[in-house]
C-alpha positions as CSV (number, residue, x, y, z in Angstrom):
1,X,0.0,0.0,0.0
2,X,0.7,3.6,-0.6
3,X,0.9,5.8,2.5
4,X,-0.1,9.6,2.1
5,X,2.5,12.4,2.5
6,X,2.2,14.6,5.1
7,X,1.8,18.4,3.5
8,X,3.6,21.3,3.8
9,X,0.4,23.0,5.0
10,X,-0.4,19.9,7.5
11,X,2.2,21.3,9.5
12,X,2.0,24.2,9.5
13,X,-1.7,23.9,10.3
14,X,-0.6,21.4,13.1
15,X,2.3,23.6,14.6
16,X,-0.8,26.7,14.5
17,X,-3.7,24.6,16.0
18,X,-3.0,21.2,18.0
19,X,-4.5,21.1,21.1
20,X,-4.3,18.0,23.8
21,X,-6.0,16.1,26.0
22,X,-5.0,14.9,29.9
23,X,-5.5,16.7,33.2
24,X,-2.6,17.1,35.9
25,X,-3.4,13.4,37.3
26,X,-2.4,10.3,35.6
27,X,-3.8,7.2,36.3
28,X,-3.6,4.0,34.8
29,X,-3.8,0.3,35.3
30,X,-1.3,-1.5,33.3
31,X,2.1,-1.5,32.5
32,X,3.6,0.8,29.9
33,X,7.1,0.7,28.3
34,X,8.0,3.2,25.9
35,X,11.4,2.6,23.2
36,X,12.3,6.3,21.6
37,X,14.7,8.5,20.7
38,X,16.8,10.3,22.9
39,X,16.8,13.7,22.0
40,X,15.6,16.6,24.8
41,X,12.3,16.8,23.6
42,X,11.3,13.1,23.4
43,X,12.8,12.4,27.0
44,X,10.7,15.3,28.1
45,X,7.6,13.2,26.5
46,X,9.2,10.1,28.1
47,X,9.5,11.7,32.0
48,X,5.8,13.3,31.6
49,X,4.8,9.8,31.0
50,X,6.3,8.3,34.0
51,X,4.6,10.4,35.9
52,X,1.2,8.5,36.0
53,X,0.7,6.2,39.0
54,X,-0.8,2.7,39.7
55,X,1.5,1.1,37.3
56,X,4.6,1.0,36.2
57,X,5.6,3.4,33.3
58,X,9.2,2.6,31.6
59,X,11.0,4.0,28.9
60,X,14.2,2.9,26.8
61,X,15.2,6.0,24.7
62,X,18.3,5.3,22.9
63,X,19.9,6.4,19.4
64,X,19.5,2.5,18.4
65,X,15.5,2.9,18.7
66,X,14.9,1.9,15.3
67,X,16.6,-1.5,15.6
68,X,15.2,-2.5,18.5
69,X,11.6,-1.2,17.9
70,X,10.4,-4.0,15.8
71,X,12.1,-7.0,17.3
72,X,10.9,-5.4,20.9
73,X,7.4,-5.3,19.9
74,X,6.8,-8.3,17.7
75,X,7.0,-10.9,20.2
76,X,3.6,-11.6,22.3
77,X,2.7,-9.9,24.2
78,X,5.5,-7.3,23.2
79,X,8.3,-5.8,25.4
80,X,7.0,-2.6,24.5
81,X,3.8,-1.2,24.3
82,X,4.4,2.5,22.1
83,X,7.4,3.1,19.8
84,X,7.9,7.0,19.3
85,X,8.4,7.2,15.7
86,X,8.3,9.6,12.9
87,X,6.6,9.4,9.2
88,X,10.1,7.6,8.1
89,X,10.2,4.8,11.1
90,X,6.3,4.5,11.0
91,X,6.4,2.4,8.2
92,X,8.5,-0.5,9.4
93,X,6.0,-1.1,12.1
94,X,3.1,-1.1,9.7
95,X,5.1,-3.5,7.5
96,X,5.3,-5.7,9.7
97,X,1.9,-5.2,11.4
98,X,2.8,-4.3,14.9
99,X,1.2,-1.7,15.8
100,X,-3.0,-1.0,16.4
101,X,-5.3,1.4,15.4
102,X,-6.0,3.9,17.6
103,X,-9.8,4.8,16.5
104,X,-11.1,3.6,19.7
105,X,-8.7,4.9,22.1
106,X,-9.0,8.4,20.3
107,X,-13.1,8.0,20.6
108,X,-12.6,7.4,24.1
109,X,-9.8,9.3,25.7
110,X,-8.9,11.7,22.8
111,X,-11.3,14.7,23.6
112,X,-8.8,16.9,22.9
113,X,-6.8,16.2,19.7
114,X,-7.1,18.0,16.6
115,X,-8.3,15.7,13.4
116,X,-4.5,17.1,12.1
117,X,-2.5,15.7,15.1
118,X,-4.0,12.0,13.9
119,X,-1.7,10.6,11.2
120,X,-4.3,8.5,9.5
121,X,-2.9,6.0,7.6
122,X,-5.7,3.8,5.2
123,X,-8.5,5.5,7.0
124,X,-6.8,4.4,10.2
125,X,-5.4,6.7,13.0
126,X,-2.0,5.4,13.6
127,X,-0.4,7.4,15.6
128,X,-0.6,11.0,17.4
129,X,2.0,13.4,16.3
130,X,3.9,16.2,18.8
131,X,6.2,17.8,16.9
132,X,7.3,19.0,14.3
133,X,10.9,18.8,12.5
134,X,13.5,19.3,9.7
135,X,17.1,19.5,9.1
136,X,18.2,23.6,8.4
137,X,21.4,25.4,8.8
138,X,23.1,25.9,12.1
139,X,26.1,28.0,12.2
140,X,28.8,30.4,13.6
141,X,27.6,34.0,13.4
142,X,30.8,35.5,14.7
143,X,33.4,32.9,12.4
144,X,31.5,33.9,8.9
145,X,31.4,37.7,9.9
146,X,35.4,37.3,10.6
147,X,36.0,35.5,7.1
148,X,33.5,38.2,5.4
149,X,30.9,36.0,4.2
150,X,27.1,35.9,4.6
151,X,25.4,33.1,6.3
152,X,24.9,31.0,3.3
153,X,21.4,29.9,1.8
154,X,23.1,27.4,-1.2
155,X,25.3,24.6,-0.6
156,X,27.0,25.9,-3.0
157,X,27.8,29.0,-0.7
158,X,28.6,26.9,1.9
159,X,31.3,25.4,0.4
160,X,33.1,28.8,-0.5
161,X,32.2,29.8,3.0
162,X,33.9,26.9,4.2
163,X,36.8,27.5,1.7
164,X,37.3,31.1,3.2
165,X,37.2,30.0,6.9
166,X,40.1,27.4,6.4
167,X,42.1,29.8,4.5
168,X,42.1,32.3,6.7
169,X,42.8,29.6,9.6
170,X,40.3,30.3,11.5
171,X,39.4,26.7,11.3
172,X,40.9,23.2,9.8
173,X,37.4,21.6,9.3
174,X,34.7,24.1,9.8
175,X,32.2,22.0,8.4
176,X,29.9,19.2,10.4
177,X,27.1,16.9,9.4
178,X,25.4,13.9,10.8
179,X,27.3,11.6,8.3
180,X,27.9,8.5,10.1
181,X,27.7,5.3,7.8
182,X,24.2,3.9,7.8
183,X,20.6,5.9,8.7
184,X,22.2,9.2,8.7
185,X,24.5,9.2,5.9
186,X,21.6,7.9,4.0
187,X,19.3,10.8,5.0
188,X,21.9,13.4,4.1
189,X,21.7,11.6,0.7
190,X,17.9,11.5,0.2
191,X,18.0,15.5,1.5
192,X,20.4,16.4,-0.8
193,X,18.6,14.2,-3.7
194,X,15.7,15.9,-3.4
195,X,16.9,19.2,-4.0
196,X,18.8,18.2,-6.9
197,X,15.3,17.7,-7.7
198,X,15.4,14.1,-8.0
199,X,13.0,11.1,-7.7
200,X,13.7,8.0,-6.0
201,X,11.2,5.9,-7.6
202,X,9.5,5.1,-11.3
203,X,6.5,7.2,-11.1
204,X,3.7,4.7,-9.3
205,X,6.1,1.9,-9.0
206,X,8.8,0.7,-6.4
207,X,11.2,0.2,-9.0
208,X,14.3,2.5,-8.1
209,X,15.8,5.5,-9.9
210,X,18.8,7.0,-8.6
211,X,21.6,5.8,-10.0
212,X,21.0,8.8,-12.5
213,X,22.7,12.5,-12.6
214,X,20.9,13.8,-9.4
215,X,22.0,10.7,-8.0
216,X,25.6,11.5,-8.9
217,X,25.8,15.1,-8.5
218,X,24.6,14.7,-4.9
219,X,27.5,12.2,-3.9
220,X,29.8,14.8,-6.0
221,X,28.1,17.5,-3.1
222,X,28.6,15.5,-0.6
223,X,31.9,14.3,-1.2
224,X,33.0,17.9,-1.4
225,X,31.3,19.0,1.6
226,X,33.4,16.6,3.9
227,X,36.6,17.5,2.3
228,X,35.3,20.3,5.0
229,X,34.6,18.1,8.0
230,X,36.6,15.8,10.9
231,X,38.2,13.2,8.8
232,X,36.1,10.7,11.4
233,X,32.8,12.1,10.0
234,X,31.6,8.5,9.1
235,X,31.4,7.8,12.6
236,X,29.6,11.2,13.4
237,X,25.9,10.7,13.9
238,X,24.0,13.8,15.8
239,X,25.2,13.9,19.1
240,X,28.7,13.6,17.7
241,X,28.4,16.5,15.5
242,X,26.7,18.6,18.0
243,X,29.7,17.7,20.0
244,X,32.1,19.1,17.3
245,X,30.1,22.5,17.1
246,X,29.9,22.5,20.9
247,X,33.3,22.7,21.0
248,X,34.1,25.0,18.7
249,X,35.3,23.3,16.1
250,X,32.4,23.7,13.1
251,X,31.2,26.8,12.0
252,X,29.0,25.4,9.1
253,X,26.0,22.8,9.6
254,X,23.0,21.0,8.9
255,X,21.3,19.8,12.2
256,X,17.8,18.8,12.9
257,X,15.7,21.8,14.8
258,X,14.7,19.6,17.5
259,X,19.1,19.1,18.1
260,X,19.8,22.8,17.2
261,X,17.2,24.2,20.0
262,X,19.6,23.0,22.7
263,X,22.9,23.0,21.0
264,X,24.6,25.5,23.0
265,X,22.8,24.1,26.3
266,X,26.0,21.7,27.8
267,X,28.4,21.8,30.6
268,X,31.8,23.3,28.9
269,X,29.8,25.9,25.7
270,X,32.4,28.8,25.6
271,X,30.4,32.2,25.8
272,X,32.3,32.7,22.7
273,X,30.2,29.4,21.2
274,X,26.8,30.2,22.7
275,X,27.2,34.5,21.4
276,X,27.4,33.1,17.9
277,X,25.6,30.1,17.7
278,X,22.9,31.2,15.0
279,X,19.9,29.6,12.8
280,X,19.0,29.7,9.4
281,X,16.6,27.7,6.9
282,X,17.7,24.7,4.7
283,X,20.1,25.4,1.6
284,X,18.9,24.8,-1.8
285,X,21.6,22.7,-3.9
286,X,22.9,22.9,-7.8
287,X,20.4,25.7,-8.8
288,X,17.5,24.0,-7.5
289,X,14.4,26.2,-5.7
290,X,13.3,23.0,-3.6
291,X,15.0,22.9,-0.4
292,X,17.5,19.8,0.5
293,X,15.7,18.5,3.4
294,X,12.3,16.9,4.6
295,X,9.7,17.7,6.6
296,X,9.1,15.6,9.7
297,X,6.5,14.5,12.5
298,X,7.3,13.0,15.6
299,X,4.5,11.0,17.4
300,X,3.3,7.6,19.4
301,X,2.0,4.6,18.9
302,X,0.5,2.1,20.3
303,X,1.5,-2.0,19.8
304,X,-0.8,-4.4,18.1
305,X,0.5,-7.7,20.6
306,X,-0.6,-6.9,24.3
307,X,-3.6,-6.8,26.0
308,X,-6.6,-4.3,25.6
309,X,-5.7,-2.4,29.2
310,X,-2.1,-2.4,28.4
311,X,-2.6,-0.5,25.0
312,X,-5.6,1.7,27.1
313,X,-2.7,2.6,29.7
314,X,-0.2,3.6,27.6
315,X,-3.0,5.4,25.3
316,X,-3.5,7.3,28.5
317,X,0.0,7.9,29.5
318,X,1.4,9.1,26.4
319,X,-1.5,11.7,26.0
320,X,-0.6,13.2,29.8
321,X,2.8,13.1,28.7
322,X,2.0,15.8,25.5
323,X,-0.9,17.9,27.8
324,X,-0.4,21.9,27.5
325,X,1.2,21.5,30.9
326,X,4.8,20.3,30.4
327,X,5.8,23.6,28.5
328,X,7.9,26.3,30.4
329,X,10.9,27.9,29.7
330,X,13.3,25.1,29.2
331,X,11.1,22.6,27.1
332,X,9.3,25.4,25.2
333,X,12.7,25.6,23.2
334,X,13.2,21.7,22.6
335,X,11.3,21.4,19.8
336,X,8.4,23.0,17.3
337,X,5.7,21.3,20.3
338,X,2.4,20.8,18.5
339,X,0.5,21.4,21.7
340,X,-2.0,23.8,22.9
341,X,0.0,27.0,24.2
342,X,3.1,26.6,22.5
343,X,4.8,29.8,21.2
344,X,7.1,29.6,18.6
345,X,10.9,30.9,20.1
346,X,13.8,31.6,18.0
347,X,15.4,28.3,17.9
348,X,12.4,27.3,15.7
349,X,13.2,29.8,13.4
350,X,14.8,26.8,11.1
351,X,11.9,24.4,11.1
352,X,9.2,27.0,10.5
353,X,11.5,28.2,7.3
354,X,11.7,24.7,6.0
355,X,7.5,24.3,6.6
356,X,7.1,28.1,4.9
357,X,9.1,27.1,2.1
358,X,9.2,24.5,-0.7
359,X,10.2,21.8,1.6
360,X,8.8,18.1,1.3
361,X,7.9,15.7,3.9
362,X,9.8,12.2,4.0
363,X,8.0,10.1,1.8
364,X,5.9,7.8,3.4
365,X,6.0,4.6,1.2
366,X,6.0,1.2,2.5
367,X,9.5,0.4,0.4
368,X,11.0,3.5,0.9
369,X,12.9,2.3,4.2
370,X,14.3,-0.8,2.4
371,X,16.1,2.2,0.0
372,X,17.1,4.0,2.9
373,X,18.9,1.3,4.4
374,X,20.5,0.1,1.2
375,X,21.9,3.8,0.5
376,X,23.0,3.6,4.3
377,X,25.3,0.5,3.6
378,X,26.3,1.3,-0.1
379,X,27.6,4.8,-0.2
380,X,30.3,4.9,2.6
381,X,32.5,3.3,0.0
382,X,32.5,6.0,-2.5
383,X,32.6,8.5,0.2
384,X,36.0,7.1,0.9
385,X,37.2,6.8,-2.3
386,X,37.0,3.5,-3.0
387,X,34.6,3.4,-5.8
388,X,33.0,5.5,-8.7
389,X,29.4,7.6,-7.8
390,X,27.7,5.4,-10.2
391,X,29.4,2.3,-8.6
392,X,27.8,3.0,-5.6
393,X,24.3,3.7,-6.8
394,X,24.5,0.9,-9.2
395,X,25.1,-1.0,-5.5
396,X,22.8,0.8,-3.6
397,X,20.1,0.3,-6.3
398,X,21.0,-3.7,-6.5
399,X,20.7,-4.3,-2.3
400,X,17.6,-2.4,-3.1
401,X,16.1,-4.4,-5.3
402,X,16.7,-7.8,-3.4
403,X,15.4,-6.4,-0.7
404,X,12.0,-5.4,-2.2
405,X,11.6,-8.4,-4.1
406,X,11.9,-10.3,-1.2
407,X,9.7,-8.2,0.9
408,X,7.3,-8.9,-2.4
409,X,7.2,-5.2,-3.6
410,X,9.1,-6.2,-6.9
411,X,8.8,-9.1,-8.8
C-alpha cells in the first residue's frame, strides 16, 4: 500500500492549531514501556509519561531505537507497548503489522486532539503526532562575519564559505554533518537528492531510480562538503556533531531543529560558542528552488501484541505526557511542540522556514525504508574513495532491489 504524504500545509496547520487532551493526574492500570529516541524533547515526552501512578511506566530511549523497535514489539505480548516514531520509522512497524489502530482509544480518551495531530494511515489513525521537525542550517555568526561572508542559503555558498574560513585559519574543518555510515548518511543523501530535484522511484512503481545524474551530483556534493569536515565524519551521527560544534570546532551545519534548540545548552559551551551560535533555513543545492531536506512529524504509537488495558494505559500515558502542561521555559525551546499554548521561540526559526518554504515531507512509502537502508550500507564506499558515484548507486540500487523483491514489492 501507498501511505499519504504529510503536506507542507499539515504542518504548518498542526504547529498553529494542535490542542491535547490529559488533566494534571495520571492514572492507569497496566504497565507501559516506551522505546524512543533520545533527543531533549522526546525524553521530556518520556518523564511526563512516568509520571502517572498505579503502574509502572518505563522508557528505553536510545539512538538504536529503530533497531530494537520492531524485534521489541513483535513478540507476544510485546516488550513494549508505544514506539515514538516519525513518518520515516512508521512504516516499518506497519510492514510488519505491529502496531494497532488507535480509532477507539482516540473516541474514548482523545477529547482533545485535533483531526491534524492523527496521522491517519488507510482510513486508520496510527499514531498522534507532537512535533514538528527538519534539518536547516546551524552556524557560527561570529566565524562567517570574521571571514567576510554571509550566512549562506546554497550549498554551494557553503562550500566557499567553508573554503574562506580554512584559509584564513580560522578553522581546519569548519564544516559538520550527521554523516555517520548507515541511517544518517543515507538521509543526508535523500536531503540532498531531493533538491537536486530528483526522484527516488519510477512514477507509481517501487522500481528504483537513482543511479542517474541527481544521483551523482549529490554524492559529487557531498563528497565535497566533507573534504570540510573531521576526517572521522563516518562515525559522526548527531550527538557527535553537535559535540564538534559544541566545542568550537564547526562553523557550518545542517542539524535537525529539534538538536539545534539545545545545541549550546552543555556543561563546557564557551560564551564565545553560545554568542554566535545562530539559525537559518535549509540550503537549496545545484540551482535548484526545492530545499534539500524533509519535513518531519514526531509522534506515538501504540503495539498491536498486548492486552486491551495495556494499549488503554499507555494510550492514557502518552496523552498526559504531551498535555499543554509540560511547556515552560526550558522545554518550550526543545522542539516546534504541537501542543495547545506553545509559542514559537527563536530556535524554531529553522523548522518554520523549511514548513514556509518549498520543503517536502519524507516520503511515506511502505518500500521507501528498504532504499534507505541500502543507501545507508552502499555509499560509505565511495565516500572514501573507494569506488565510482555510479558504482555506488548501481550497489545501492542492487541491495535495493533484493530487498524489495523479497519483501514482495518487486517481482
Amino acid at each position: 500500500m501507498f501511505l499519504k504524504k504529510i503536506s507542507t500545509a499539515m504542518v504548518l496547520s498542526l504547529a498553529a492549531t494542535a490542542s491535547y487532551a490529559g488533566g494534571h493526574g495520571c492514572a492507569i492500570d497496566a504497565r507501559v514501556s516506551i522505546v524512543g529516541n533520545e533527543f531533549p524533547a522526546i525524553q521530556t515526552v518520556g518523564a511526563a509519561a512516568q509520571e502517572c501512578t498505579g503502574a509502572e511506566v518505563k522508557t528505553n530511549l536510545t539512538a538504536d531505537h529503530q533497531t530494537i523497535n520492531v524485534p521489541g514489539m513483535t513478540g507476544t505480548p510485546a516488550e513494549y507497548t508505544s514506539a515514538i516514531v516519525a513518518n520515516s520509522s512508521i512504516v516499518a512497524l506497519i510492514n510488519e503489522d505491529v502496531i494497532r489502530p488507535l480509532d477507539d482509544l482516540v473516541a474514548k480518551h482523545g477529547e482533545g486532539l485535533k483531526k491534524n495531530q492523527l496521522i491517519t494511515i488507510d482510513g486508520k489513525v496510527m499514531a498522534v503526532a507532537f512535533m514538528a521537525n527538519a534539518q536547516h542550517l546551524v552556524y557560527r555568526a561570529d566565524v562567517l562575519e570574521k571571514a567576510g561572508v554571509e550566512a549562506p542559503t546554497t550549498y554551494e555558498e557553503m562550500l566557499a564559505a567553508a573554503e574562506k574560513i580554512r584559509s584564513m585559519g580560522l578553522m581546519e574543518n569548519p564544516v559538520g554533518g550527521a554523516y555517520k555510515a548507515g541511517w544518517n548518511l543515507a538521509q543526508e543523501f535523500n536531503n540532498m537528492y531531493i533538491g537536486h530535484g530528483g526522484e527516488f522511484f519510477e512514477p507509481g512503481t517501487a522500481t528504483v531510480s537513482i543511479n542517474n545524474e541527481a544521483g551523482v551530483a549529490t554524492l559529487e556534493m557531498m563528497k565535497a562538503l566533507s573534504e570540510y569536515m573531521n576526517p572521522d565524519y563516518l562515525t559522526h551521527d548527531s550527538n557527535a556533531t553537535n559535540a564538534e560544534y559544541r566545542a568550537g570546532n564547526v562553523a557550518l551545519m545542517n542539524m535537525w531543529g529539534s538538536r539545534a534548540a539545545t545545541m549550546t545548552d552543555a556543561d563546557g559551551v564557551s560564551d564565545e560558542v553560545k554568542a554566535g551560535f545562530a539559525i537559518a533555513g535549509p540550503m537549496t543545492v545545484g540551482g535548484g528552488s526545492t530545499p534539500a531536506t524533509t519535513l518531519w512529524w514526531d509522534g506515538w504509537t501504540v503495539a498491536k501484541n498486548i492486552s486491551d488495558e495495556e494499549a488503554e494505559a499507555t494510550f492514557i500515558a502518552l496523552t498526559h505526557a504531551v498535555r499543554p502542561e509540560i511547556l515552560n521555559e526550558e522545554t518550550s525551546t526543545q522542539a516546534v511542540w504541537l501542543i495547545d499554548g506553545y509559542e514559537p521561540t527563536p530556535a524554531a526559526t529553522g523548522v518554520f522556514a523549511a514548513a514556509n518554504s518549498s520543503s517536502v515531507p519524507y516520503p511515506m512509502l511502505p518500500f521507501q525504508g528498504l532504499l534507505h537502508t541500502a543507501l545507508g550500507a552502499e555509499l560509505s564506499d565511495f565516500m572514501q574513495g573507494k569506488e565510482s558515484a555510479e558504482q555506488a548507486l548501481a550497489d545501492a540500487e542492487a541491495a535495493y532491489t533484493a530487498a524489495a523483491k523479497e519483501k514482495g514489492f518487486l517481482q
